[in-house]
C-alpha angles and dihedrals in degrees: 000000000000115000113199120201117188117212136173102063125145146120123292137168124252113292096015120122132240126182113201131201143232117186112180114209122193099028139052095247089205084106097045129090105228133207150170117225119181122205111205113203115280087006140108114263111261142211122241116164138336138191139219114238091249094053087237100116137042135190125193127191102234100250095066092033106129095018110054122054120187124198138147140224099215080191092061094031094229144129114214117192103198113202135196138168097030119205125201088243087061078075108135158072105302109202133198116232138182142205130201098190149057130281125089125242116021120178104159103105086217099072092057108100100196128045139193115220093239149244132248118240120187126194123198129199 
């Protein structure tokens, strides 16, 4: 069984940058496809960005593309999502996933197996 835990969440102004964190604990999350997904009040859960195990390919939902990079650190068993350039409309609950299968890539929240519990991020304008 694989825990995630998100960290690196807060309130920032517009344009300023945030890196959360996804630290897996229980298994090595070199296997796994790994995502963020964000949940803005009174809104569906959507995709942003996800990564293969190897770290060799990346996919973005548009919205983010050219201001989020996701990567990982399979050393450190960990998932970053580097973002720059935060809008107000980033405004949300950003969550860890992730996927033990084939398939890329994969954006529908419902074929990610494990799951973070989140972290807040607040964007001011």
């Amino acid at each position: 069984q694989v825990q995630l835990v998100e960290s690196g969440g807060g309130l920032v102004q517009a344009g300023d940058s945030l890196r959360l964190s996804c630290a897996a604990s229980g298994r090595t999350l070199s296997t796994y496809t790994m995502a963020w997904f964000r949940q803005a009040p009174g809104k569906e859960r959507d995709f942003v960005a996800a990564i293969r195990g190897s770290g060799s390919n990346t996919y973005y939902a548009d919205s983010v593309k050219g201001r989020f990079t996701i990567s990982r650190d399979n050393a450190k068993n960990t998932v970053y999502l580097q973002m720059n350039s935060l809008k107000p409309e980033d405004t949300a609950v950003y969550y860890c996933a992730a996927r033990f299968g084939n398939g890329w890539p994969v954006i529908n929240d419902n074929e990610y197996n494990k799951w973070g519990q989140g972290t807040q991020v607040t964007v001011s304008s």
